[in-house]
N, CA, C and O atoms as a Tripos MOL2 file, in Angstrom:
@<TRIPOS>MOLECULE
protein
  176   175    44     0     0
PROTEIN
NO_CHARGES

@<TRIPOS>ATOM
      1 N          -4.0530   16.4300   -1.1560 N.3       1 UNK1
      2 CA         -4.0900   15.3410   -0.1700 C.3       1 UNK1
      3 C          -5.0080   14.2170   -0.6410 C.2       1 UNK1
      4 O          -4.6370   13.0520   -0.5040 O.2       1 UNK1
      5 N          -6.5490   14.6000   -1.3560 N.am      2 UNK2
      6 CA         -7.1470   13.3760   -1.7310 C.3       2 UNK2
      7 C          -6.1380   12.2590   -2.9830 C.2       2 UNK2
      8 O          -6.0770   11.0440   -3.1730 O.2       2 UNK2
      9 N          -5.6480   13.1650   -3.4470 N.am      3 UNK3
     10 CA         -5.1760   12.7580   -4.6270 C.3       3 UNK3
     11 C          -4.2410   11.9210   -4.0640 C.2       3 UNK3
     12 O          -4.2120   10.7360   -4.3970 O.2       3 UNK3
     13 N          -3.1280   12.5750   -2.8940 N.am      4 UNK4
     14 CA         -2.5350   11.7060   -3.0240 C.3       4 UNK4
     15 C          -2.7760   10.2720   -2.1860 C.2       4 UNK4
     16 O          -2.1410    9.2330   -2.3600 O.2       4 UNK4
     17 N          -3.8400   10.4920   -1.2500 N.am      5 UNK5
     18 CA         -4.5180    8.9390   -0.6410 C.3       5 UNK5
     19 C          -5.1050    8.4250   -1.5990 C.2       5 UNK5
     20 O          -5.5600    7.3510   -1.2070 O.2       5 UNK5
     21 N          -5.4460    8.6660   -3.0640 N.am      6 UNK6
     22 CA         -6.2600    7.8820   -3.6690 C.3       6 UNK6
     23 C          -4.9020    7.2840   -4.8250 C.2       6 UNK6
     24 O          -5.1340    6.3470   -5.5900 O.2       6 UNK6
     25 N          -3.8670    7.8070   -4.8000 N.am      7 UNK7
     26 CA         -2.8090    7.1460   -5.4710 C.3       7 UNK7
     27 C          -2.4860    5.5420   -4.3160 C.2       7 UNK7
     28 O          -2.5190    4.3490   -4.6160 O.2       7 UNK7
     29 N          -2.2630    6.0670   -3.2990 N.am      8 UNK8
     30 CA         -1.6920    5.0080   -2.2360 C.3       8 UNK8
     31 C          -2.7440    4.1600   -2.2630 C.2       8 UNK8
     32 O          -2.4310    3.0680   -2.7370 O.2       8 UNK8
     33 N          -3.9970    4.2630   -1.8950 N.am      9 UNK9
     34 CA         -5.2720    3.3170   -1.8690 C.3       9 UNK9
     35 C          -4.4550    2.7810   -2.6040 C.2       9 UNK9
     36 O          -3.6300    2.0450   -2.0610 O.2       9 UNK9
     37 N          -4.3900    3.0090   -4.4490 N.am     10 UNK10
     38 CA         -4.2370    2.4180   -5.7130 C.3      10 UNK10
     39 C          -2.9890    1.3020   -5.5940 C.2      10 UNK10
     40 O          -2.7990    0.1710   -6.0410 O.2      10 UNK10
     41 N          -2.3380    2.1140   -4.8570 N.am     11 UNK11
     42 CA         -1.0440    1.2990   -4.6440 C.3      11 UNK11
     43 C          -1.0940   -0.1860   -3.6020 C.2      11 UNK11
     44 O          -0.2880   -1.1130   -3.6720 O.2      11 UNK11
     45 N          -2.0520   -0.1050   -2.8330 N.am     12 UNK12
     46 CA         -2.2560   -0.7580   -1.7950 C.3      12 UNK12
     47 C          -3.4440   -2.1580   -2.3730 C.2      12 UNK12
     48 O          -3.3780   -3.2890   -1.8910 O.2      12 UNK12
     49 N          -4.1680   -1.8710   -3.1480 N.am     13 UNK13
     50 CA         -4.6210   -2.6430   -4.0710 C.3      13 UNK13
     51 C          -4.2450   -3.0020   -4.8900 C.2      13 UNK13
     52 O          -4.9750   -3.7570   -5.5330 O.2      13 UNK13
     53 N          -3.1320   -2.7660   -5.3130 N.am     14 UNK14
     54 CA         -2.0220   -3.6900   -6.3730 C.3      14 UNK14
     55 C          -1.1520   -4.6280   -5.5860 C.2      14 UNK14
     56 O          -0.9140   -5.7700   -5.9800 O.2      14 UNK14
     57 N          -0.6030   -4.0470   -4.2850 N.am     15 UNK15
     58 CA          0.2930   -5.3440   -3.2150 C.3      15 UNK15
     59 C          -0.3870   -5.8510   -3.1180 C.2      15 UNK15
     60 O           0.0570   -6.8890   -3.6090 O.2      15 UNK15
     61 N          -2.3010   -6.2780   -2.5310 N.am     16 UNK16
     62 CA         -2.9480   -6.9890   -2.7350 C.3      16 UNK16
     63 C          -3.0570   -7.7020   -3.6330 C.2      16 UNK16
     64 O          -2.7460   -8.8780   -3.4440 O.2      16 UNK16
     65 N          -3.4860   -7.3330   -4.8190 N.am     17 UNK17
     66 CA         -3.5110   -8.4810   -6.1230 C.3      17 UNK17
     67 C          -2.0520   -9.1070   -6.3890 C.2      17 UNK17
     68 O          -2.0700  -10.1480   -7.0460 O.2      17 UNK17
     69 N          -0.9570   -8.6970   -6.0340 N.am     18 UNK18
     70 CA          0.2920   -9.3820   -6.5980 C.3      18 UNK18
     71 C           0.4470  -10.1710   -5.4110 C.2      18 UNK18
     72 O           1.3010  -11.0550   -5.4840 O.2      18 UNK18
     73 N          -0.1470  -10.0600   -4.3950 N.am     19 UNK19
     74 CA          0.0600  -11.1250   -3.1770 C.3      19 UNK19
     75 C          -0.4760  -12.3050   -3.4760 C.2      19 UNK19
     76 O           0.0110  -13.3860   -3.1450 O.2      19 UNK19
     77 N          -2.0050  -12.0680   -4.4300 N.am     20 UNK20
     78 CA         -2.4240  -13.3570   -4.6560 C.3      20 UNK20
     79 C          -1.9740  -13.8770   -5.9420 C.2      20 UNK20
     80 O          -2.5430  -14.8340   -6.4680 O.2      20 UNK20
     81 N          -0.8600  -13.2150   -6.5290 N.am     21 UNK21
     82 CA         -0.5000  -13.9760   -7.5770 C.3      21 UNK21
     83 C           1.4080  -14.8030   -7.1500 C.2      21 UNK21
     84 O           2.2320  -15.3520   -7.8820 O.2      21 UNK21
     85 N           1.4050  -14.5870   -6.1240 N.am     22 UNK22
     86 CA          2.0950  -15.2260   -6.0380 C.3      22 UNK22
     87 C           3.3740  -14.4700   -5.0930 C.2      22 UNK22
     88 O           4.2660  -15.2290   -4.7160 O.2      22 UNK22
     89 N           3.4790  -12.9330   -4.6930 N.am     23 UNK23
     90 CA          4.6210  -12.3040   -4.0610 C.3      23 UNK23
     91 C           4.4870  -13.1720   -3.1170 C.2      23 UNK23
     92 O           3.6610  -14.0800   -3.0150 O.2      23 UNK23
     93 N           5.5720  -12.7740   -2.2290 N.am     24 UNK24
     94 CA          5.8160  -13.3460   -1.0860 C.3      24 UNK24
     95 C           4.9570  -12.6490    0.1090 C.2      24 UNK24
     96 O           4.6620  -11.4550    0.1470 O.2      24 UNK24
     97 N           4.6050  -13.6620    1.1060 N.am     25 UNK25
     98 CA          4.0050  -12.9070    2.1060 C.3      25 UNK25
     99 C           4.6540  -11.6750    2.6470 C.2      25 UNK25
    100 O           4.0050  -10.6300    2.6970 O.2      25 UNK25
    101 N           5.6100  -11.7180    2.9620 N.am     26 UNK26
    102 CA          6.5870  -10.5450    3.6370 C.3      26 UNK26
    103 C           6.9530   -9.4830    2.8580 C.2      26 UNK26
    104 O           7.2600   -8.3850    3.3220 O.2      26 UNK26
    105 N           6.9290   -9.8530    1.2890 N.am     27 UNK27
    106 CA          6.8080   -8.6270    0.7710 C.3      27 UNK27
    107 C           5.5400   -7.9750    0.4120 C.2      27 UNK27
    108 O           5.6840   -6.7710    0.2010 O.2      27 UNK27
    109 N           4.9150   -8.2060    0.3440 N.am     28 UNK28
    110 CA          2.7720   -8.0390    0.4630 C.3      28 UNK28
    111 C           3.0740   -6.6790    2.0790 C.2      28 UNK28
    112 O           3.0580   -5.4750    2.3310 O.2      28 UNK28
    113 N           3.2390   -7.6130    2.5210 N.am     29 UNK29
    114 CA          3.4070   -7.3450    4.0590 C.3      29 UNK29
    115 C           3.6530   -5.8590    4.2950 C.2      29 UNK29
    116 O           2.8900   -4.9620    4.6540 O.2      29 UNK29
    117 N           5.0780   -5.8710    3.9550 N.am     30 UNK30
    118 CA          6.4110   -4.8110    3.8190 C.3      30 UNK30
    119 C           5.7770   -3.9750    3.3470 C.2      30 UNK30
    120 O           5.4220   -3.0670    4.0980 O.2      30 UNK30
    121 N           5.3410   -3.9300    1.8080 N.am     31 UNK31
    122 CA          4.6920   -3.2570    1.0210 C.3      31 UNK31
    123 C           3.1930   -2.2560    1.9190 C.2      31 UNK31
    124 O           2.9110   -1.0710    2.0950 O.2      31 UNK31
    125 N           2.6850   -3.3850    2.2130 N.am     32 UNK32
    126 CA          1.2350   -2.0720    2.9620 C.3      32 UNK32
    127 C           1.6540   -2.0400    4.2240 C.2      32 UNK32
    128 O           0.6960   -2.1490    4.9900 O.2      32 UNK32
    129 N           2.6450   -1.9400    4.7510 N.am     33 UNK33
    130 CA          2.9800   -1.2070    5.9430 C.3      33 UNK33
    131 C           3.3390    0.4330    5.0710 C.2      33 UNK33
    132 O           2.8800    1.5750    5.0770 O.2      33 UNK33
    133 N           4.3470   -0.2690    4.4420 N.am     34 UNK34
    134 CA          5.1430    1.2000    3.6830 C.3      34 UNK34
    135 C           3.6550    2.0460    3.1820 C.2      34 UNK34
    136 O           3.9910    3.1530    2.7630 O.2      34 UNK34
    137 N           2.5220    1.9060    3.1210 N.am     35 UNK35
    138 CA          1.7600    2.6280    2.1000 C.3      35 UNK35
    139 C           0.8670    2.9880    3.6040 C.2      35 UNK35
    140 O           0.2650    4.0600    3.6620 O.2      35 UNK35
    141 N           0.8400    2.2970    4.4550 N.am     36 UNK36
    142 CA          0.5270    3.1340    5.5760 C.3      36 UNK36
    143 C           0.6700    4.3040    6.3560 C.2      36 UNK36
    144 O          -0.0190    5.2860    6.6310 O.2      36 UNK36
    145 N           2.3610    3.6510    6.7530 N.am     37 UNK37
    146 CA          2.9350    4.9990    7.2680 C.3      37 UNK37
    147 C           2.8450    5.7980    6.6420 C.2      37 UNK37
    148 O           2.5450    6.7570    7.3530 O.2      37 UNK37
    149 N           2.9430    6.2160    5.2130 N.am     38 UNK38
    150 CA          2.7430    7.2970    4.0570 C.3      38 UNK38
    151 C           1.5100    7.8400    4.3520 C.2      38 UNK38
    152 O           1.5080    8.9410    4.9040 O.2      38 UNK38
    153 N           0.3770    7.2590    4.0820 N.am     39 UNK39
    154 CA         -1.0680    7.7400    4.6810 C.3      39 UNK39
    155 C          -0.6940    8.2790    5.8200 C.2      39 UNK39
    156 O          -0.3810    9.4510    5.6100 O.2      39 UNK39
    157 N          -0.5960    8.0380    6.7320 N.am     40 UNK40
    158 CA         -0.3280    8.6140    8.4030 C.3      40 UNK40
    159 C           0.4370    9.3100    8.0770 C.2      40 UNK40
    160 O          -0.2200   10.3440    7.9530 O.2      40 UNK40
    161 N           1.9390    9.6640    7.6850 N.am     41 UNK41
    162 CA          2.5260   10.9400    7.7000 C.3      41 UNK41
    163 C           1.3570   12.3700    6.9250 C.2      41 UNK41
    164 O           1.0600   13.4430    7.4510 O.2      41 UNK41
    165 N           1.0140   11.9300    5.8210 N.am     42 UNK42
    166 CA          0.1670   12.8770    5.2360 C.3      42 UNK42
    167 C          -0.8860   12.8480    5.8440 C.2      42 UNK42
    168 O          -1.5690   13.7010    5.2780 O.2      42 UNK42
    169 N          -1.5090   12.3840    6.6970 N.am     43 UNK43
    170 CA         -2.9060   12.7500    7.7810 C.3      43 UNK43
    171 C          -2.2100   13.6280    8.5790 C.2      43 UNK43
    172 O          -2.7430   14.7350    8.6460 O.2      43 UNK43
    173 N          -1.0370   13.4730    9.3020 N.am     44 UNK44
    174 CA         -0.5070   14.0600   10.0350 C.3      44 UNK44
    175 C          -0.6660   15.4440    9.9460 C.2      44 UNK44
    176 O          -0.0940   16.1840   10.7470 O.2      44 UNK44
@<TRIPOS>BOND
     1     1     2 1
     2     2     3 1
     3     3     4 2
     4     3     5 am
     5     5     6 1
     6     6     7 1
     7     7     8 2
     8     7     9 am
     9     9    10 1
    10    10    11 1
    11    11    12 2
    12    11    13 am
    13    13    14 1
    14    14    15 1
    15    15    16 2
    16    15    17 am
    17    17    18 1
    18    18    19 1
    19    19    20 2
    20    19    21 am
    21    21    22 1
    22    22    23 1
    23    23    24 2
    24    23    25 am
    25    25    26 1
    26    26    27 1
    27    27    28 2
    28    27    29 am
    29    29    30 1
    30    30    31 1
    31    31    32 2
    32    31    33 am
    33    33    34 1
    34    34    35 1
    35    35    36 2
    36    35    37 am
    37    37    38 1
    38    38    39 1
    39    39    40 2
    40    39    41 am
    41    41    42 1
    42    42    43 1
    43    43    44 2
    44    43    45 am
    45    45    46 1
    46    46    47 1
    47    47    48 2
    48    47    49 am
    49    49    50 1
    50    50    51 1
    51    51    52 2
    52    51    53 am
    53    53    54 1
    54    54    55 1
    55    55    56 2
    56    55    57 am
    57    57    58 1
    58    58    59 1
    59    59    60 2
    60    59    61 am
    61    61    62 1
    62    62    63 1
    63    63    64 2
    64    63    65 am
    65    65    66 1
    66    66    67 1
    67    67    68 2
    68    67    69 am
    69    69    70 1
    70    70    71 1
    71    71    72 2
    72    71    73 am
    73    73    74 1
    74    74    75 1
    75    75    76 2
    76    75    77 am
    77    77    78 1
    78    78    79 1
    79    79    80 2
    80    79    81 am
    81    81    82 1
    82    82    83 1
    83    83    84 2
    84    83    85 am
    85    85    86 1
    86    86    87 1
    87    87    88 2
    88    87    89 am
    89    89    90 1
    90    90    91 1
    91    91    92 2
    92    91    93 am
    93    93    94 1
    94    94    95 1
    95    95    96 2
    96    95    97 am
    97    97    98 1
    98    98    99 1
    99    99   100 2
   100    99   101 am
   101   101   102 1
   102   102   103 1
   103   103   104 2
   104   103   105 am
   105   105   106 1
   106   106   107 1
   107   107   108 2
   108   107   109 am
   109   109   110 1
   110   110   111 1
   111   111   112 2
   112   111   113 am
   113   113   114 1
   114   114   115 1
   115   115   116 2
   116   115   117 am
   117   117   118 1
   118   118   119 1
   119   119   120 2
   120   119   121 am
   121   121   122 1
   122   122   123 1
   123   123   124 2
   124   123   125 am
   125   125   126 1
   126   126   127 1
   127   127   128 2
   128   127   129 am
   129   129   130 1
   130   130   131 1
   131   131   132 2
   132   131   133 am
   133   133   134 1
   134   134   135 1
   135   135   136 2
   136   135   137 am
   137   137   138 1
   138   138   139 1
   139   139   140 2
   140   139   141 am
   141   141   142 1
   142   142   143 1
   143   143   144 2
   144   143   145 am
   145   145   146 1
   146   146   147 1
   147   147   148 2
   148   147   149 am
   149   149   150 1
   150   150   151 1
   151   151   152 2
   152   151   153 am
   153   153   154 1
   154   154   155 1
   155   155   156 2
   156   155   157 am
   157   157   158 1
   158   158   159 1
   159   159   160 2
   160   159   161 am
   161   161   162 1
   162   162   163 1
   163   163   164 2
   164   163   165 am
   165   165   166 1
   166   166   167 1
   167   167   168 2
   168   167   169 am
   169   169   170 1
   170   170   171 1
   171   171   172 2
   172   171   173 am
   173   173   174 1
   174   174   175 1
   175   175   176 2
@<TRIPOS>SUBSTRUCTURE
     1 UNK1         2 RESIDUE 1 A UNK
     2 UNK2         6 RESIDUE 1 A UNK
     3 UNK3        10 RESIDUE 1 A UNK
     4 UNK4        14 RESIDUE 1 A UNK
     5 UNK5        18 RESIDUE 1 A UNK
     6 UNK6        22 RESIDUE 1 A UNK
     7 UNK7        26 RESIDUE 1 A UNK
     8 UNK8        30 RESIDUE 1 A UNK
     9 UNK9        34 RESIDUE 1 A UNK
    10 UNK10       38 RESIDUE 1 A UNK
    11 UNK11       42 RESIDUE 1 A UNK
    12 UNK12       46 RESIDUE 1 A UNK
    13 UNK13       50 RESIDUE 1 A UNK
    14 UNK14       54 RESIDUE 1 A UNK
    15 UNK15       58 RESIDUE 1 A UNK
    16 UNK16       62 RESIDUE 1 A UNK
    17 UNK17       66 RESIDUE 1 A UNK
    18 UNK18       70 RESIDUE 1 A UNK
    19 UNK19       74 RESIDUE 1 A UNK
    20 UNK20       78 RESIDUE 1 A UNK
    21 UNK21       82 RESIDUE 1 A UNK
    22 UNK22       86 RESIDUE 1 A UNK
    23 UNK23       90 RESIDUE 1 A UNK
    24 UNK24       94 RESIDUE 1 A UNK
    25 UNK25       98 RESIDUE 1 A UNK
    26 UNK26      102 RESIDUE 1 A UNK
    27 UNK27      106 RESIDUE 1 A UNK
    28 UNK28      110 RESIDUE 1 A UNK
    29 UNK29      114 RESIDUE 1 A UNK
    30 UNK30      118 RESIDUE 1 A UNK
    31 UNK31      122 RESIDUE 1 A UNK
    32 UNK32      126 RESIDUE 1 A UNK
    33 UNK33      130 RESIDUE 1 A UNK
    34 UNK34      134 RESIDUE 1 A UNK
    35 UNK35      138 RESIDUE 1 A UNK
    36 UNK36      142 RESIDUE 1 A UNK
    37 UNK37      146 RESIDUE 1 A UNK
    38 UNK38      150 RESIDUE 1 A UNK
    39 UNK39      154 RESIDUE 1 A UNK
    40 UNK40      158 RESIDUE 1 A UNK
    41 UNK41      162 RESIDUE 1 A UNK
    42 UNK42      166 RESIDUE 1 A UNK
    43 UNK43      170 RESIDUE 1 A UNK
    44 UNK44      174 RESIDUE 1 A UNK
C-alpha cells in the first residue's frame, strides 16, 4: 500500500509539472482527480 501511494504521489507530481508546461487545464484536472479516486479506493 505505501508503495503504491508513493507511485501515485509520483504520478500526481508529474500532472503538476506538465500543467505548468503547458497541458491543458482540464487535462491537469482529469488527471489528479483520476490519481485520487485511486488513493481512496486503496485507503478504502
Amino acid at each position: 500500500e505505501a508503495a503504491h501511494r508513493a507511485v501515485l504521489m509520483r504520478l500526481n507530481d508529474l500532472c503538476c509539472r506538465h500543467a505548468d508546461n503547458g497541458l491543458a487545464k482540464t487535462d491537469q484536472d482529469l488527471a489528479s482527480r483520476t490519481v485520487h479516486d485511486l488513493l481512496r479506493m486503496w485507503a478504502a
